[in-house]
C-alpha positions as CSV (number, residue, x, y, z in Angstrom):
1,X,84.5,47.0,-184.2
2,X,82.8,50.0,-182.3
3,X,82.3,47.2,-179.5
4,X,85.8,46.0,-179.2
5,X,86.4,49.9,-179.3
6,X,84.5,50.4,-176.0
7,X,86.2,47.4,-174.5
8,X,89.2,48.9,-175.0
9,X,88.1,52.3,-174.0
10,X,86.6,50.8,-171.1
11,X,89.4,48.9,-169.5
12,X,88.1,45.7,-170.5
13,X,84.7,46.6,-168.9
14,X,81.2,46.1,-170.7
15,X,77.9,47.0,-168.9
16,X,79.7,46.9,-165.7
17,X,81.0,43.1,-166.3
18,X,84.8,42.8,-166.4
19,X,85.1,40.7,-169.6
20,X,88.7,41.5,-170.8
21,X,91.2,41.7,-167.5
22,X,92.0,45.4,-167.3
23,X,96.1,44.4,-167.3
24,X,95.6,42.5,-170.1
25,X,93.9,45.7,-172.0
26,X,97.0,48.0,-170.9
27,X,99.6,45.7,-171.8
28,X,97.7,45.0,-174.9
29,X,97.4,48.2,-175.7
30,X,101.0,49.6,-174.4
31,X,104.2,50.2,-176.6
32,X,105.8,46.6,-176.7
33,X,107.5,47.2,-180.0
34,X,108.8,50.0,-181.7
35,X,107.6,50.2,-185.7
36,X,109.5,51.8,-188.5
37,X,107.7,55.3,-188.7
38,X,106.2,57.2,-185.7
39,X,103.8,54.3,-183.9
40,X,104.7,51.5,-181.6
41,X,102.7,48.3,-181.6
42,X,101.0,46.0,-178.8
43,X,99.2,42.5,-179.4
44,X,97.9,43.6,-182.3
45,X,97.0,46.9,-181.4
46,X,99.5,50.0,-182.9
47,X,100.1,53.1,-180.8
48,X,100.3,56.3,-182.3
49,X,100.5,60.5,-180.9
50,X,99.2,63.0,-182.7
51,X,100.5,66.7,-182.3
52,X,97.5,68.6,-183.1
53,X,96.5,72.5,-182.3
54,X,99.7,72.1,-179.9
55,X,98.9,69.7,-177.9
56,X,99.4,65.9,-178.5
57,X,96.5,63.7,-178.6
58,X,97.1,59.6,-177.7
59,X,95.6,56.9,-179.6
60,X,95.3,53.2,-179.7
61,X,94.6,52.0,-183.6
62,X,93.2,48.7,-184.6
63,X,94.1,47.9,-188.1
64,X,93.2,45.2,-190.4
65,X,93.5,44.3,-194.2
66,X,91.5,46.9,-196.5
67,X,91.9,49.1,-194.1
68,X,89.7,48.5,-191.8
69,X,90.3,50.9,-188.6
70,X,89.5,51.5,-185.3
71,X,90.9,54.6,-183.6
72,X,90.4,54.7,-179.4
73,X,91.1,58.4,-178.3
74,X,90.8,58.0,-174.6
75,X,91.6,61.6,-173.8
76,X,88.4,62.7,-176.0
77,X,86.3,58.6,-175.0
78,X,86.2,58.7,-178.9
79,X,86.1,55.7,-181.0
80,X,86.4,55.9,-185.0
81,X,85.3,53.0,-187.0
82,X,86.5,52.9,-190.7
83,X,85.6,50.2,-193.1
84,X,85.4,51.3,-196.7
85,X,88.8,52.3,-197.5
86,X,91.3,49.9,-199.3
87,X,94.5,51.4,-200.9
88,X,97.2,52.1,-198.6
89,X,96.2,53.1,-195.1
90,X,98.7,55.7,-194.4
91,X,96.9,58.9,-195.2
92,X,93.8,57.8,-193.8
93,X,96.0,57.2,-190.5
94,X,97.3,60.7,-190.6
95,X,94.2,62.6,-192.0
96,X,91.7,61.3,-189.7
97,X,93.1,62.6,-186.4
98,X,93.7,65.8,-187.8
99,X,90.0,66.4,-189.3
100,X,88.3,64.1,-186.6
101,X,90.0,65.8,-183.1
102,X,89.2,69.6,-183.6
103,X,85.7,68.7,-184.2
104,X,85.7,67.0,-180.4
105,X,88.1,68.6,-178.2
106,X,87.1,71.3,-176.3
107,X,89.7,73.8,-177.5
C-alpha cells in the first residue's frame, strides 16, 4: 500500500521510471463524482479536504474493506498506511488528519 502511495504521490513515477502515465494518476485521482458527505471519488480513489489549524489540507484516500487506508497528503509528500481497523471507517477518516497533520506541517 505505501508503494501504490508513492506512485500516486509521485505522478506515476517509481525510481525515475514512468510506470503509471502521469494523466492517468490525475484523472484517477481528480473529483469525477461527487459522494454523499464531504469527499468526491475518482477510479477508485476518494478525495477529501481537511480544514485544520485554518488552513485546508488536500488528500487523496485509498480505501478498501476492513478498513484498510491509504492517505496521500501531497502538500506535506505524506503517505498513511492503515490496516488494522475494521468497524466503520468514518472516524478513522476524520481523526487521522487531524492528529496525523500538526505533527508534519510546518506551522
Amino acid at each position: 500500500m505505501l508503494k501504490m502511495g508513492m506512485l500516486i504521490l509521485n505522478g506515476g513515477q517509481w525510481q525515475g521510471n514512468q510506470l503509471i502515465p502521469s494523466e492517468f494518476v490525475e484523472r484517477a485521482t481528480s473529483a469525477i463524482a461527487q459522494t454523499p458527505g464531504e469527499s468526491e471519488y475518482g477510479y477508485f480513489w476518494w478525495i477529501l479536504d481537511y480544514d485544520i489549524a485554518g488552513r485546508r489540507w488536500h488528500s487523496k484516500q485509498g480505501r478498501g474493506a476492513g478498513g484498510q487506508l491509504l492517505f496521500v497528503f501531497p502538500e506535506l509528500e505524506l503517505i498513511a498506511v492503515v490496516t488494522a481497523h475494521n468497524k466503520g471507517m468514518g472516524n478513522l477518516v476524520r481523526r487521522l488528519p487531524q492528529r496525523l497533520i500538526p505533527a508534519f506541517a510546518d506551522e
